[in-house]
N, C-alpha and C positions, 0 to 999 in steps of 0.2 A: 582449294577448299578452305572455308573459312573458322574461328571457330564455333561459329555457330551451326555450322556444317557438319560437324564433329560433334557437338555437344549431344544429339540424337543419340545417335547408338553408344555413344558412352553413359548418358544418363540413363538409358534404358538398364543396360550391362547391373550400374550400380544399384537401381532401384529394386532391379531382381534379386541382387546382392544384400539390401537393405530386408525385403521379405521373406526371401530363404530364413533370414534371422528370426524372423518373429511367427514362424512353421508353415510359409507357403512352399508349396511342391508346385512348380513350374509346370505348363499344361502345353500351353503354345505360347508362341513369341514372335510378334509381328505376322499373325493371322489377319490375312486378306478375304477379302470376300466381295460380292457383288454392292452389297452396302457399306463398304467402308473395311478399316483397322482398326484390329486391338492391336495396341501394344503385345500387354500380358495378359495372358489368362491362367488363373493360377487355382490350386484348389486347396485352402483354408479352413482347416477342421473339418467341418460337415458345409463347408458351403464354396459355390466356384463361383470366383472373384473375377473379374471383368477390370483390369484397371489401366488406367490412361497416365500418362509419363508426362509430364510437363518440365521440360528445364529450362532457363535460362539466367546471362549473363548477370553478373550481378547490377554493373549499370546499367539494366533496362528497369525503366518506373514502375512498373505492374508487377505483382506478385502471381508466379506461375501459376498458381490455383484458379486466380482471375480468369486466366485463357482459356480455362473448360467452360463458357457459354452455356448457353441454352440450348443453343443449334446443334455444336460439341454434343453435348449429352445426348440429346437426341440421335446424330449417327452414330456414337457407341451403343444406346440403345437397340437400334435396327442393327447394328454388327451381331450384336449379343444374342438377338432373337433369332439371326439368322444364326448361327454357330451352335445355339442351340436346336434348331428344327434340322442344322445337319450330323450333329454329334455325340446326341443325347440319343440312348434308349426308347423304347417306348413307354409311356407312363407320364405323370408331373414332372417336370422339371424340379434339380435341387435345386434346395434353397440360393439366390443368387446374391450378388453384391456387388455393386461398382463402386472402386478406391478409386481415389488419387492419388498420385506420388509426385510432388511436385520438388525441383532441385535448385540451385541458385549452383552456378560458377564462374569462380572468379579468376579466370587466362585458362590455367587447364585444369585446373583442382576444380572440383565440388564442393565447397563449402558450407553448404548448406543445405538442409531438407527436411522430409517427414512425411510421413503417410496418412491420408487421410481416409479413415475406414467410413463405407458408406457418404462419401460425398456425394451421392446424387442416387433416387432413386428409379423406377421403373413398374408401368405398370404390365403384368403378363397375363 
């Protein structure tokens, strides 16, 4: 295993770590479903968060935020919708939000990172 092979579940680990900080409560983590994965889903004062983990090497040229596409957002999208129509209550859906958390590491450290609240929206 390489370490990009590693770098998954340890960025994930720390971006949960990174959010806990700033008052998310952990919901699911690496939810599967018919349409795809979340990473995280987490719930953020009055609103549950949908966020996508992005990490990589430091010598790779694209900044991990890059990597969430169009296409990207779109199957967290459809994750999301469905997570919702299996999870929620009956009534509206809360209020929702999809982050990014994108990481940079460099051999086995994390060097780098941030959270990006509301990078990408959705329509329901």
């Amino acid at each position: 295993m390489g370490d990009l092979d590693k770098l998954g579940p340890r960025g994930e680990a720390y971006a949960l770590r990174m959010l806990e900080r700033r008052g998310h409560r952990l919901l699911e983590r690496n939810y599967r479903c018919p349409q795809g994965e979340l990473d995280l889903v987490t719930w953020h004062r009055d609103t549950l968060v949908f966020v996508e983990v992005r990490a990589r090497t430091k010598h790779t040229a694209r900044h991990p935020a890059e990597s969430v596409t169009p296409a990207k957002q779109q199957r967290v999208v459809r994750a999301a919708k469905w997570y919702l129509s299996k999870r929620q209550k009956k009534g509206p859906p809360p209020p929702c939000r999809f982050d990014v958390v994108w990481l940079v590491a460099q051999g086995q450290e994390i060097v780098d990172g941030d959270v990006m609240e509301g990078a990408f929206t959705a329509d329901y």
